[in-house]
Each structure stands twice: as structure tokens, then as C-alpha cells.
Residue, then its C-alpha position, 0 to 999 in steps of 0.5 A: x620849741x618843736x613841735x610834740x609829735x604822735x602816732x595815729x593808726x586808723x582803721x576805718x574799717x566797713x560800712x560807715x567806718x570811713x564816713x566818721x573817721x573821715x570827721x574824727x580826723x579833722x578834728x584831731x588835726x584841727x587840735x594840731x593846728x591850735x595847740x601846736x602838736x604833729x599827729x602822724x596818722x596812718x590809715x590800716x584795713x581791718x574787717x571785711x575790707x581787709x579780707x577783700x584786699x588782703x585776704x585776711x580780717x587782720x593783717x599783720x601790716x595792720x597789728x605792727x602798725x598798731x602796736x608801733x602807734x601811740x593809740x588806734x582810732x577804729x570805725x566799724x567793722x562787718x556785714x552781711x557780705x562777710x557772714x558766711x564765708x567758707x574759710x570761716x573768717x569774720x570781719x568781728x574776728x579781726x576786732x577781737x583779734x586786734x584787741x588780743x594783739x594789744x593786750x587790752x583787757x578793758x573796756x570802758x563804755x560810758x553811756x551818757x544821755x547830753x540834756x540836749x537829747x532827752x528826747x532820745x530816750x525811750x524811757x520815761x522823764x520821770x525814770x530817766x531823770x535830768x540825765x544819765x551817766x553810767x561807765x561799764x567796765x567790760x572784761x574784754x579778753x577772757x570768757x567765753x569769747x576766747x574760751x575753748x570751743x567745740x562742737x560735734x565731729x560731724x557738726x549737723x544742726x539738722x541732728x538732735x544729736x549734734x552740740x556745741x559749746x564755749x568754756x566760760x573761763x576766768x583766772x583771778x589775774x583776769x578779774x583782779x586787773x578788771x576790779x581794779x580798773x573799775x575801782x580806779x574809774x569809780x575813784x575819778x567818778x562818783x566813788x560807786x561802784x556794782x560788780x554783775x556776775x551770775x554766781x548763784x549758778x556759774x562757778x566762774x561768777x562765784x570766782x568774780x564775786x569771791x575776788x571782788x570781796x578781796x578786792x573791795x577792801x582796798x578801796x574803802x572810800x568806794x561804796x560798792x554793790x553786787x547784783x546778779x547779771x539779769x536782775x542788772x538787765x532789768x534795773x537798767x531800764x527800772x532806775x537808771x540812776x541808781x549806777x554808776x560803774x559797773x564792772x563786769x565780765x567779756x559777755x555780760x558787759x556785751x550784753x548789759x552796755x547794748x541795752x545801757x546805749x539804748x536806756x542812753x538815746x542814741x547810739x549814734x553819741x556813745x563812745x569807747x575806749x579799750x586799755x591794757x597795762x600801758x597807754x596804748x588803747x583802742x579807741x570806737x564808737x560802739x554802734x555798727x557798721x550800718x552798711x544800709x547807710x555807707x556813704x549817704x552823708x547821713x550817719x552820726x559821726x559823733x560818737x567817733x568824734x567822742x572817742x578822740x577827747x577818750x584817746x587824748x584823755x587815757x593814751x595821749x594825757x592830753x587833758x586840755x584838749x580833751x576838754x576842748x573836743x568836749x566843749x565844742x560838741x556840746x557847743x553844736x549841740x547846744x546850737x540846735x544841729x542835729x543828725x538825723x537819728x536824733x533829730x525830733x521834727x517835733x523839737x527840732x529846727x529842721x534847717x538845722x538838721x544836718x549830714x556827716x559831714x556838716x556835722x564834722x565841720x560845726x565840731x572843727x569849727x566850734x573847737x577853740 
């Protein structure tokens, strides 16, 4: 029987992009080996590596490579070499870019802290509990990031007059088809689910919560809640606990999956995944590009390693081997080995205290 065969684009990206990717491919092409598929993967520039090279933050190669794959792994983009170019271009431009040329419109963030890492939260034992698991849905294509902006004829920070200013929009097409993604998760999950908006001052919010009221009653088996956004700030770190999905807008889930990764530990660990109306998705570890650390051998690869069981699970229904990547991290884990951002010298054996890409390959080497 031939071999089952599927289209990868990696976009490696900036600063520590191609330290992890690097190890999130060999573990993709270690499942190959084992359970006998082909994955063709092929290797596109986007952020400020491509506007060095190809003078844009997104290339057109790299938007028809993507859209010809069967799902996009990505790094991390950005800098400060890139903050302030005169063209006005951007390294984020290109992810948002990206994410618009594949009509995804949702993010799924879960912040999860592994027992292992306990440790790693700032908050107390007796807050955090056993452990935390959250998924954030995240509206990813509408609101105020890809409203209309404006700003003063002669923009002049130094003038009392000069203004500026981003539309906040939402249709009920764009909130309904997030709804429904987060009902969906929470049906898979704990059957829990928080809608956050800001209703009791944007009109955009009173549109969210008046189509989650329609929405909800198709999911009767879901219990659900609302909370406004800041009041959600502040029960993150409160309790926790007491969420499960929580589904919300483009700037508020921005904001509230930050705060949820820091409740979580490490950042260094979370993964994401964006989807559209298909299968093809957008695949990232939601830390930065950390350029202070680029090639050192000292970042944590796993959370782009994370981001492979994520891909296989929502583009590839590659369940069993999804389920493989996961066992074999919490394997290494389970093992004591440990990269220096979660490392505790207190806690940890510090043989064990290992690199990027030693890291890597105790993951490929755990996978069975």
C-alpha cells in the first residue's frame, strides 16, 4: 500500500523561528518513519527575514505555497530591527496577513500547566490547584485589528490636536461562526463554556452577547456564562479553575490568552492552532521571536513541538499519532529534562537541564 502523503509549509520565521521549527520537523518526520506516511515539507520567509530578502513581510511564493499545503507550521516573527521601517511594513503584518490569505478566523489557545510544572506558575498551590487547562477561542479576522483606521492629515504626536483611531467592528456572520467553534471545543471538552465581551459600554459587545443568547440555545447540553472582559482579567488569576472555554473577540482574546499563558507557567509550553471553514490551519507556539536568544541552543522548542499533535489532530485526522507527540513530550517530562525556562535549580536535577536541541531529540527518541 503507498505511502499516505502530506504537504507541509514552514515558515520558520525570526529570531528563535528556526531554532524550534528545526526540532518540530524532526518529529514530524519521525511519525513518517514509524507509521509510514510522506510529509513533504517545504520551507517559505515570512516577517522580517522576508523583508530582508524579498522586500516584503509576506510574499506572494509564500501565500500560494500555503494555500497549496495541507497546513502551515510557523516559528515566530519580529524584532526590533523591524519596528520602524520607513515603508511602514512590519514583520506582525505578514502574520496577520497570512492568517487573512487563509481565511482563518479562529484561534484555539489552550493554556495548560503539565503537573510536572507546577512550579512554573506564579500563582499560589492552593489557587492553581492540580493544574489548569483553559482553551481560548479567539476571534481572529475582525475587530479593530482589521477595522478601518485613521488618523490626523498631518499625523504629529507632539500636537494636542492630532488623533487617531481604529473601528471596532463585527457582523453576526463573524460572531456566529466563533460561537459555534467554541460551543463545538467545549462539546469535546468539559461542556463549559464563557462568552467575554464589554457590553455594558460597546455597542460591538452588545451584538456578541445578543448573538450568544441566540446562539446558546442550540447547545443546550453546554452550560454557559458571560463575563465582561475586565471582570475576566481579574478571575483568571482569581480562580482559574473555574473556566473552561472561553470564547471571545480579535483584542480581547489578545489580551486575556497573554495573561491566561502567564497563569499557565511557561510560555515557553503553549501551543496554537488557527482554522477556517476547512482543514487547512496555521499551526505556532504563542511566545515571540526572542531574538536575545537566537541561536544559543537555549530556547524551548516545546511548545512548536506541541503545535505538531494540534495540526495532525484539526488539518491532517491524524488522531493516533497526535496522541503519540503528546505521550512522548509528557514522557520527557516525566523524565526530569527540562529547558532552562522551566527549569527550578531548587527542584530539578541540573544534569538534566538541557538545550534546544537536546530537547528535540529526547522527544523524537521518546516517540513510539
Amino acid at each position: 500500500m503507498a505511502k499516505k502523503t502530506f504537504n507541509i509549509v514552514t515558515l520558520p520565521g525570526d529570531g528563535i523561528g528556526p531554532d524550534i521549527v528545526k526540532q518540530a520537523v524532526k518529529v514530524i518526520n519521525r511519525i513518517g518513519e514509524i507509521y509510514g506516511y510522506t510529509f513533504n515539507i517545504t520551507e517559505k520567509r515570512m516577517g522580517g527575514i522576508a523583508i530582508d530578502m524579498d522586500g516584503c513581510s509576506l510574499p506572494q511564493d509564500t501565500i500560494d505555497a500555503a494555500l497549496k499545503s495541507d497546513a502551515v507550521l510557523l516559528g515566530a516573527v519580529g524584532g526590533p530591527k523591524w519596528d520602524n521601517l520607513p515603508n511602514g511594513d512590519r514583520p506582525e503584518k505578514g502574520l496577520l496577513g497570512i492568517r487573512g490569505a487563509l481565511k482563518l478566523y479562529a484561534n484555539l489557545r489552550p493554556a495548560v500547566l503539565y503537573p510536572q510544572l507546577q512550579h512554573t506558575s506564579p500563582l499560589k498551590a492552593e489557587i492553581i490547584g492540580e493544574g489548569l487547562d483553559i482553551l481560548v477561542v479567539r476571534e481572529l479576522t475582525g475587530g479593530m485589528y482589521f477595522g478601518e483606521k485613521a488618523n490626523s492629515p498631518k499625523f504629529n504626536p507632539e500636537n494636542p490636536d492630532c488623533w487617531a483611531s481604529d473601528l471596532e467592528k463585527y457582523s453576526v456572520f463573524e460572531i456566529e461562526r466563533i460561537l459555534k467553534t467554541g460551543f463545538d471545543a467545549a462539546r469535546k471538552r468539559n461542556h463549559k463554556l464563557c462568552c467575554v465581551h464589554k457590553a455594558n459600554v460597546l455597542e460591538s459587545s452588545r451584538l456578541w452577547r445578543a448573538v450568544f443568547d441566540r446562539v446558546k440555545k442550540d447547545y443546550p447540553d453546554v452550560e454557559t456564562s458571560e463575563m465582561y472582559v475586565d471582570n475576566a482579567a481579574m478571575q483568571l488569576v482569581r480562580n482559574p479553575r473555574q473556566f473552561d472555554v472561553i470564547v471571545t473577540s480579535n483584542i480581547f482574546g489578545d489580551i486575556l490568552t497573554d495573561e491566561a499563558s502567564q497563569v499557565a507557567g511557561s510560555i515557553g509550553m503553549l501551543a496554537s492552532a488557527s482554522l477556517g471553514a476547512g482543514t487547512l490551519g496555521l499551526y505556532e507556539p504563542i511566545h515571540g521571536s526572542a531574538p536575545d536568544i537566537a541561536g544559543k541552543n537555549i530556547a524551548n522548542p516545546l511548545a512548536t513541538i506541541l503545535s505538531v499533535p494540534m495540526m495532525f489532530r484539526y488539518s491532517l485526522g491524524l488522531m493516533k499519532e497526535a496522541d503519540a507527540i503528546d505521550k512522548a513530550v509528557m514522557d520527557v517530562l516525566n523524565a526530569g529534562y527540562r529547558t532552562g525556562d522551566i527549569f527550578n535549580k531548587d527542584l530539578d536535577d541540573a544534569s538534566k537541564k538541557v538545550g534546544t536541541e537536546e530537547m528535540g531529540d529526547l522527544v523524537v527518541k521518546a516517540l513510539k
